[in-house]
PDB file of N, CA, C and O in Angstrom:
ATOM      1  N   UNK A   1     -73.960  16.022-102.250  1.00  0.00           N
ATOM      2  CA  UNK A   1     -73.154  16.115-103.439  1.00  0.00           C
ATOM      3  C   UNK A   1     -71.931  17.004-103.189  1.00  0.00           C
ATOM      4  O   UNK A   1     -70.944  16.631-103.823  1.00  0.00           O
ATOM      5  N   UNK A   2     -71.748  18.092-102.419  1.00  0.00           N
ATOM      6  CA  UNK A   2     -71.139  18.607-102.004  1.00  0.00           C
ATOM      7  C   UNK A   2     -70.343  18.525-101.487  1.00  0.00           C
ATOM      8  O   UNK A   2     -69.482  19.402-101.555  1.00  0.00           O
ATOM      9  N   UNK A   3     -70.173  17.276-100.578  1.00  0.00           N
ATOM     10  CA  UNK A   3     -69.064  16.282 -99.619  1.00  0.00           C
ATOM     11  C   UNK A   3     -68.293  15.505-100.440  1.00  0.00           C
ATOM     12  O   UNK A   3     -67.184  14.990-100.298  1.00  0.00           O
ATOM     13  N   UNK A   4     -69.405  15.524-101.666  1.00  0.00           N
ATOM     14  CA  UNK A   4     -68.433  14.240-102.348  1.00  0.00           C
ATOM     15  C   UNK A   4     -67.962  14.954-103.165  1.00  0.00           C
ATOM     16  O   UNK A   4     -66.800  14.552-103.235  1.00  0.00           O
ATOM     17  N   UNK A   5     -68.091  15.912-103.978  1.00  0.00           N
ATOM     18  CA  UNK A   5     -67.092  16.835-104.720  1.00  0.00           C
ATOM     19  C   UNK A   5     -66.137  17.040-104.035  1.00  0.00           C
ATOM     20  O   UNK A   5     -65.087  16.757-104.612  1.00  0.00           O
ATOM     21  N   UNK A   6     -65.986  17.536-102.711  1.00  0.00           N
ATOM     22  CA  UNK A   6     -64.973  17.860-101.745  1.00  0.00           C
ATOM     23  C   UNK A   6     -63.969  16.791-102.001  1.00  0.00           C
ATOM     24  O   UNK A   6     -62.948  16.842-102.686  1.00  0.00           O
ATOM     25  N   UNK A   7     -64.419  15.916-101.382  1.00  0.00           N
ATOM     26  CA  UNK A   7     -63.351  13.626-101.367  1.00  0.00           C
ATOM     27  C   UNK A   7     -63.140  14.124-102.736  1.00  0.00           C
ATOM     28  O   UNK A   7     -62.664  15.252-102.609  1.00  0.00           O
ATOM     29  N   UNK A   8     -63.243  13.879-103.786  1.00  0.00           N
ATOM     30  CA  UNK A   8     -62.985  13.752-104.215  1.00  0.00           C
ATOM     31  C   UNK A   8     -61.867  14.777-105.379  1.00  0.00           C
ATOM     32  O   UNK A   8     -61.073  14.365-106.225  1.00  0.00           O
ATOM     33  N   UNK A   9     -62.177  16.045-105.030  1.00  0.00           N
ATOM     34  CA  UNK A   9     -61.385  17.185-105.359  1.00  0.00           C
ATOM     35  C   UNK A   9     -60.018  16.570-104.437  1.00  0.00           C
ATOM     36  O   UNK A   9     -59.070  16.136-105.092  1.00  0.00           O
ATOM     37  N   UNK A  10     -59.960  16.550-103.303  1.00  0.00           N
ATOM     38  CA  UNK A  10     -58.951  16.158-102.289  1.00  0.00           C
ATOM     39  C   UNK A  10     -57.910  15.157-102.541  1.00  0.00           C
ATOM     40  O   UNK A  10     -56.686  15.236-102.642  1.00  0.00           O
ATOM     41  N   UNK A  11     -58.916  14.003-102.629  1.00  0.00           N
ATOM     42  CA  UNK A  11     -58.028  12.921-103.263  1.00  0.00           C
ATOM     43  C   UNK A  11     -57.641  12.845-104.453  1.00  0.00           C
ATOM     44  O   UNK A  11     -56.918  11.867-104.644  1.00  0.00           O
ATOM     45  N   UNK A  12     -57.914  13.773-105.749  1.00  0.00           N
ATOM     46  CA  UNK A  12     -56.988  14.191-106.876  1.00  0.00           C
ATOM     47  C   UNK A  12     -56.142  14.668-106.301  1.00  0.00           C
ATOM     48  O   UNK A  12     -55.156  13.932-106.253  1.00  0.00           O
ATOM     49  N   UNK A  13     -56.001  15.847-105.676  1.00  0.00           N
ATOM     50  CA  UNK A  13     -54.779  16.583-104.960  1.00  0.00           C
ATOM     51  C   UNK A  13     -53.810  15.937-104.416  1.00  0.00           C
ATOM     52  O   UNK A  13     -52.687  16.042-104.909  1.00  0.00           O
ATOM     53  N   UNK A  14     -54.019  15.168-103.337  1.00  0.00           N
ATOM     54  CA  UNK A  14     -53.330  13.917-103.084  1.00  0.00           C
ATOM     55  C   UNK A  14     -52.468  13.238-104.143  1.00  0.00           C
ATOM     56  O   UNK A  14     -51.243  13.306-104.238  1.00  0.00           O
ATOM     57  N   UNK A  15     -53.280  12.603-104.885  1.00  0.00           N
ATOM     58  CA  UNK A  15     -52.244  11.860-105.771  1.00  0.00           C
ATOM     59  C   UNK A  15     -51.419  12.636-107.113  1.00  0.00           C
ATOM     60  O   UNK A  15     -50.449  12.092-107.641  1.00  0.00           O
ATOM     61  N   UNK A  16     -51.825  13.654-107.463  1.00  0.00           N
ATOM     62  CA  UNK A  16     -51.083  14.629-107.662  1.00  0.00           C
ATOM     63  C   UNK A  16     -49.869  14.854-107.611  1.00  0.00           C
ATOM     64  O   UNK A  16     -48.929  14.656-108.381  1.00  0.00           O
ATOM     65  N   UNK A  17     -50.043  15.528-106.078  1.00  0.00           N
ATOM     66  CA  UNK A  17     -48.919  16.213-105.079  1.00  0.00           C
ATOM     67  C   UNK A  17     -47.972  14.703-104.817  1.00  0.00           C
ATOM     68  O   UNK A  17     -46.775  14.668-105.104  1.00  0.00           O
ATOM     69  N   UNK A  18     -48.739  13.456-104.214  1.00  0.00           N
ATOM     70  CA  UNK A  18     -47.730  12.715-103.485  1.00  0.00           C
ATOM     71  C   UNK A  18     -47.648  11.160-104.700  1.00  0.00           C
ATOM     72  O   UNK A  18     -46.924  10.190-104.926  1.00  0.00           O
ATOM     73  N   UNK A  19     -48.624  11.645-105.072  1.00  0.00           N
ATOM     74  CA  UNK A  19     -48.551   9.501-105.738  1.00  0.00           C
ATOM     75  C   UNK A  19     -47.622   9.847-107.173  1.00  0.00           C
ATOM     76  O   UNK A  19     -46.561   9.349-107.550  1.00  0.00           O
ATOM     77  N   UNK A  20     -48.637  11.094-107.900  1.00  0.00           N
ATOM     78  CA  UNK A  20     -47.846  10.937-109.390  1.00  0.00           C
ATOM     79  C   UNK A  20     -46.070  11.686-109.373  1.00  0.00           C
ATOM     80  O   UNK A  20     -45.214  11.631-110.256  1.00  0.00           O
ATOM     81  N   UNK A  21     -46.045  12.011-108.699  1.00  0.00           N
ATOM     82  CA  UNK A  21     -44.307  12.469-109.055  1.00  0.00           C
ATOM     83  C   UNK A  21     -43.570  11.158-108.494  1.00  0.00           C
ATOM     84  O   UNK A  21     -42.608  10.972-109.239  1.00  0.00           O
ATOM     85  N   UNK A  22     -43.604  10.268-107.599  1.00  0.00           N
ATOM     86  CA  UNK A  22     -43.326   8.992-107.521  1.00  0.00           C
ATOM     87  C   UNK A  22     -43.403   7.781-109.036  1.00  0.00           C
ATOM     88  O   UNK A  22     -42.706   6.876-109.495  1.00  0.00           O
ATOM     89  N   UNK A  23     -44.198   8.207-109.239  1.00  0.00           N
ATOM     90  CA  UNK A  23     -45.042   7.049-110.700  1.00  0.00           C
ATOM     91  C   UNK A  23     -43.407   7.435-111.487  1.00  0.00           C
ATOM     92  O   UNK A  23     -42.309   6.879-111.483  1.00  0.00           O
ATOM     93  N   UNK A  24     -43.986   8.710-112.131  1.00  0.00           N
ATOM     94  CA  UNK A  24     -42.693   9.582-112.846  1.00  0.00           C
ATOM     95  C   UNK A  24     -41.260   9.230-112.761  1.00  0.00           C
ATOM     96  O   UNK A  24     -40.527   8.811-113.657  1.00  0.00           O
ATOM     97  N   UNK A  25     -40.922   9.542-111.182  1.00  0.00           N
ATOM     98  CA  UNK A  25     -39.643   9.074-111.180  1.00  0.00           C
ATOM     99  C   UNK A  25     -39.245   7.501-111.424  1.00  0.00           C
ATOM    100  O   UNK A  25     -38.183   7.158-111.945  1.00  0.00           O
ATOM    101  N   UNK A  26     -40.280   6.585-110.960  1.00  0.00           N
ATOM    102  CA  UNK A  26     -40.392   5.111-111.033  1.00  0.00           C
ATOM    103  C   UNK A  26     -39.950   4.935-112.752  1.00  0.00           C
ATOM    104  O   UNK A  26     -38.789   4.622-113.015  1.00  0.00           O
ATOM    105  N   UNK A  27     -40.906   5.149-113.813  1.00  0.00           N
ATOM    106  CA  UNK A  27     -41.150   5.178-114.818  1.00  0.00           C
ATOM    107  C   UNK A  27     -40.344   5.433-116.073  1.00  0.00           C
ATOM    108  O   UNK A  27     -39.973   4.769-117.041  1.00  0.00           O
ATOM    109  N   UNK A  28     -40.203   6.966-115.545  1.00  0.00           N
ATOM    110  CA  UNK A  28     -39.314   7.914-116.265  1.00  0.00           C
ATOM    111  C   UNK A  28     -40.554   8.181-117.851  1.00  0.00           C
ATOM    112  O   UNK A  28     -41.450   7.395-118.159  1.00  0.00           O
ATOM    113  N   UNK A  29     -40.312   9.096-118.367  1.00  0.00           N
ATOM    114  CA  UNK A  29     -41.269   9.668-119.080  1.00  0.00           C
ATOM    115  C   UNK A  29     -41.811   8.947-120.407  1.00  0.00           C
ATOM    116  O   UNK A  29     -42.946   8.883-120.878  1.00  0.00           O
ATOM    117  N   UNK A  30     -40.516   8.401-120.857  1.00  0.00           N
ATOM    118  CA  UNK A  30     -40.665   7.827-122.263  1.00  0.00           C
ATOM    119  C   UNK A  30     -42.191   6.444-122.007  1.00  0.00           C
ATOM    120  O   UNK A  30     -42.988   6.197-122.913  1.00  0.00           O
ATOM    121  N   UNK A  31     -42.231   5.899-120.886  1.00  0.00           N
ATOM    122  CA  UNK A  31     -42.419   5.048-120.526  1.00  0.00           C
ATOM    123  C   UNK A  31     -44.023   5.525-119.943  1.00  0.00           C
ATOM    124  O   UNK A  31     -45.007   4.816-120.152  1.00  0.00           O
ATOM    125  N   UNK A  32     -44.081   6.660-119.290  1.00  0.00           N
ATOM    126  CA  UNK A  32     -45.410   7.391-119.417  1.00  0.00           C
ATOM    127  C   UNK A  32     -45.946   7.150-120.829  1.00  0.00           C
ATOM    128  O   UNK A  32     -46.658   6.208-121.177  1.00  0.00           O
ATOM    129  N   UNK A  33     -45.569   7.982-121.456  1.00  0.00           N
ATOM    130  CA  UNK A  33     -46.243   8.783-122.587  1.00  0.00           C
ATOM    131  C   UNK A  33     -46.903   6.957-123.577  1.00  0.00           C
ATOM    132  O   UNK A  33     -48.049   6.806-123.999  1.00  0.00           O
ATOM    133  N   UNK A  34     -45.682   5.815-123.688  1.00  0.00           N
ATOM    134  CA  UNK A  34     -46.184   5.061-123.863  1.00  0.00           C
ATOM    135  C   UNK A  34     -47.809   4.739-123.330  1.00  0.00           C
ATOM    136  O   UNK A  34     -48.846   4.868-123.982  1.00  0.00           O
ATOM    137  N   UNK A  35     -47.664   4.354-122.145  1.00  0.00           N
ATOM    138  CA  UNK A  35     -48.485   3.556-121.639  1.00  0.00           C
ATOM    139  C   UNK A  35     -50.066   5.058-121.475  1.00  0.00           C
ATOM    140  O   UNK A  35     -51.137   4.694-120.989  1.00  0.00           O
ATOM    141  N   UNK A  36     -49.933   6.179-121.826  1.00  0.00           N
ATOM    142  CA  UNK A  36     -50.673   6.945-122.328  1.00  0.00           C
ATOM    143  C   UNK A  36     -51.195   6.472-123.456  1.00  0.00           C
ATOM    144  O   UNK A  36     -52.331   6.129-123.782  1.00  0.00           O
ATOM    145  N   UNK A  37     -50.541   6.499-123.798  1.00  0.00           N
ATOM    146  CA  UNK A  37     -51.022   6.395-125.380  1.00  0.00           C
ATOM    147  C   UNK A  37     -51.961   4.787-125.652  1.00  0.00           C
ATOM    148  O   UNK A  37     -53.042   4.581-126.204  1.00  0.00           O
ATOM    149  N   UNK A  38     -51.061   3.939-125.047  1.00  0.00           N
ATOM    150  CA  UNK A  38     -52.130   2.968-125.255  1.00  0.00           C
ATOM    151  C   UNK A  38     -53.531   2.873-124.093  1.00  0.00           C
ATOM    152  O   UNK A  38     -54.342   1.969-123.895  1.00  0.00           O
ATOM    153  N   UNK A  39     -53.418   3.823-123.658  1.00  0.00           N
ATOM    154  CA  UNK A  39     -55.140   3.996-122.212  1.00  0.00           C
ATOM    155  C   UNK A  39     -55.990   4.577-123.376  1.00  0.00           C
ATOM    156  O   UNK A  39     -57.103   4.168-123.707  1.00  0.00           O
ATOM    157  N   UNK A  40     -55.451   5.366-123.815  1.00  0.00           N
ATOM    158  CA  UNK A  40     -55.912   6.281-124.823  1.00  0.00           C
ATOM    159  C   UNK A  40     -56.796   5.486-125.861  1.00  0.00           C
ATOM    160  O   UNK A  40     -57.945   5.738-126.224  1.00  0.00           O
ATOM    161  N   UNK A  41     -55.882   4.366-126.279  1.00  0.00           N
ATOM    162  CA  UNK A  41     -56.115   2.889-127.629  1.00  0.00           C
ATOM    163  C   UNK A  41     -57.376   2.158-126.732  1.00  0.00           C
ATOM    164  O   UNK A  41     -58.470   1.954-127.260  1.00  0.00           O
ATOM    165  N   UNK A  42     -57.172   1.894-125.720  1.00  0.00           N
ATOM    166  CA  UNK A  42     -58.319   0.946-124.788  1.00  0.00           C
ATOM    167  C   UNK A  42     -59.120   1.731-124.387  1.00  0.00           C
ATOM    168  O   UNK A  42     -59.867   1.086-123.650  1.00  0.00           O
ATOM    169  N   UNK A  43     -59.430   2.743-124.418  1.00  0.00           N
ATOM    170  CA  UNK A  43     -60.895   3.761-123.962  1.00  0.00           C
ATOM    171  C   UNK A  43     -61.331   3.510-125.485  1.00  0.00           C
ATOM    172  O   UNK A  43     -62.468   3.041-125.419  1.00  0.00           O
ATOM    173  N   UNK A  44     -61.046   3.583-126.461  1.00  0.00           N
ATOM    174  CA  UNK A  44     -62.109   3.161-127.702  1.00  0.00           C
ATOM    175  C   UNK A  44     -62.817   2.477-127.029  1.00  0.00           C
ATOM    176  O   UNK A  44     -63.788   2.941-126.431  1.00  0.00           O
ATOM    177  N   UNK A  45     -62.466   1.214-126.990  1.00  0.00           N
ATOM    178  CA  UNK A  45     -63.148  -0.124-126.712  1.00  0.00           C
ATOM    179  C   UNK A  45     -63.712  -0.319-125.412  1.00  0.00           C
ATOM    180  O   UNK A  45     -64.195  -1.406-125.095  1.00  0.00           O
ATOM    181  N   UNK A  46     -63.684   0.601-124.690  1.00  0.00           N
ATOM    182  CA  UNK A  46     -64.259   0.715-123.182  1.00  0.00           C
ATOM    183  C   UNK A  46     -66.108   0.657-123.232  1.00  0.00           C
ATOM    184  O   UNK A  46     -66.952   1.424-123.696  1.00  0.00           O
ATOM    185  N   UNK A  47     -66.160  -0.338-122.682  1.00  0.00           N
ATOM    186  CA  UNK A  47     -68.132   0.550-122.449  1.00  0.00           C
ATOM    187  C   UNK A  47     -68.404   1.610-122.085  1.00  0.00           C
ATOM    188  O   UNK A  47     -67.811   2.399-121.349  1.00  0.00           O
ATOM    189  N   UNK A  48     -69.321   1.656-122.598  1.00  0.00           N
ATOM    190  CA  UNK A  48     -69.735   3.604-122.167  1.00  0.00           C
ATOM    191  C   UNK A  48     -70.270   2.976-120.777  1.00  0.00           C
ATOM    192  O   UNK A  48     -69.811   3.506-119.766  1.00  0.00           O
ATOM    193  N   UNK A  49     -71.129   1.978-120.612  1.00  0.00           N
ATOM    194  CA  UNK A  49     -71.810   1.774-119.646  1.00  0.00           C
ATOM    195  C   UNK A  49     -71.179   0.476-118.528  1.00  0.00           C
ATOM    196  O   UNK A  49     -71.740  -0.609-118.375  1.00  0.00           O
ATOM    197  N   UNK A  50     -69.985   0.878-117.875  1.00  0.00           N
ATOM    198  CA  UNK A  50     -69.787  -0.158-116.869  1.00  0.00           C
ATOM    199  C   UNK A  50     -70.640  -1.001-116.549  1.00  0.00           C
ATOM    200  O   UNK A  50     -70.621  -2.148-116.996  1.00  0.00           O
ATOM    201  N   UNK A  51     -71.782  -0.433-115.482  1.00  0.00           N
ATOM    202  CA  UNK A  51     -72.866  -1.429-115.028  1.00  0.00           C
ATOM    203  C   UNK A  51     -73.380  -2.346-115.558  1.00  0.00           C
ATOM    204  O   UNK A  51     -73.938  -3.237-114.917  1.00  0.00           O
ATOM    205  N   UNK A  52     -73.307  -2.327-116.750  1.00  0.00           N
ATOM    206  CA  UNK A  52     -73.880  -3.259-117.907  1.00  0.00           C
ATOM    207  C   UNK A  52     -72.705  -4.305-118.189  1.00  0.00           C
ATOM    208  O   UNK A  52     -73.129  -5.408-118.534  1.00  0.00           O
ATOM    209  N   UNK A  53     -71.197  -4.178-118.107  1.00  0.00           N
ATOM    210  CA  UNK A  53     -70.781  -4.777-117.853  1.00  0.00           C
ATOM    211  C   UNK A  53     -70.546  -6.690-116.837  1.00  0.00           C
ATOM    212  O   UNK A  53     -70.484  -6.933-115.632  1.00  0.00           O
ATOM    213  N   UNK A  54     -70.516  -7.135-117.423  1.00  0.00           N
ATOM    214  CA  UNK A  54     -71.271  -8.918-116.584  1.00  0.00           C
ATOM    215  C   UNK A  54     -69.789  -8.718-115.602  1.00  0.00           C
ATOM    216  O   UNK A  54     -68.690  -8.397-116.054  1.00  0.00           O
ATOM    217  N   UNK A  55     -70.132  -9.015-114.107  1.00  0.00           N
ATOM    218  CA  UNK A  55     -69.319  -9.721-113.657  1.00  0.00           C
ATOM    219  C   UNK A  55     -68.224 -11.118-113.355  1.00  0.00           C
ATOM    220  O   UNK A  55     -68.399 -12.334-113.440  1.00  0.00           O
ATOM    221  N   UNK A  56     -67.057 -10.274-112.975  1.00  0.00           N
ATOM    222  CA  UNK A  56     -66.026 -11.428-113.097  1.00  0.00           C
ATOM    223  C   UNK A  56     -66.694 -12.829-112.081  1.00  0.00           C
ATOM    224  O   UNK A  56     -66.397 -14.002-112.308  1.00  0.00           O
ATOM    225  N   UNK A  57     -67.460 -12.460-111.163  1.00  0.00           N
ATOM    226  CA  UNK A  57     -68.051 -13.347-110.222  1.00  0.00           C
ATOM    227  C   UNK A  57     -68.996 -14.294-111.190  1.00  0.00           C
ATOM    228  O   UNK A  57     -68.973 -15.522-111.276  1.00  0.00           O
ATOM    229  N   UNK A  58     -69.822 -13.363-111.884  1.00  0.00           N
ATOM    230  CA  UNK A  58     -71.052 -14.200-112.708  1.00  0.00           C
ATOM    231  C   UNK A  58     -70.834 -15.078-113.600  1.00  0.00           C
ATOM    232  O   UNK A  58     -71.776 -15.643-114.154  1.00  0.00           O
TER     233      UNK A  58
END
């Protein structure tokens, strides 16, 4: 559990530092905060439980 807290502490940092100030400049803010806001609207409706989710295959 410990390794994987690590990966995964890391690779937040990563995209952080190198992916999200790219997004940003791509974007520009107004255009964030939008598309916030509606992740925000679609996590209502999200399953709590992925796995339970049916596959796109099935």
């Amino acid at each position: 559990m410990t390794v994987l807290r690590e990966y995964v502490r890391r690779h937040v940092e990563e995209e952080e530092k190198d992916w999200f100030p790219d997004v940003r400049k791509a974007m520009g803010r107004k255009a964030l905060v939008v598309l916030g806001e509606r992740m925000e609207e679609e996590r209502k409706n999200a399953p709590d439980d992925p796995p339970e989710v049916p596959s796109a295959d099935g």
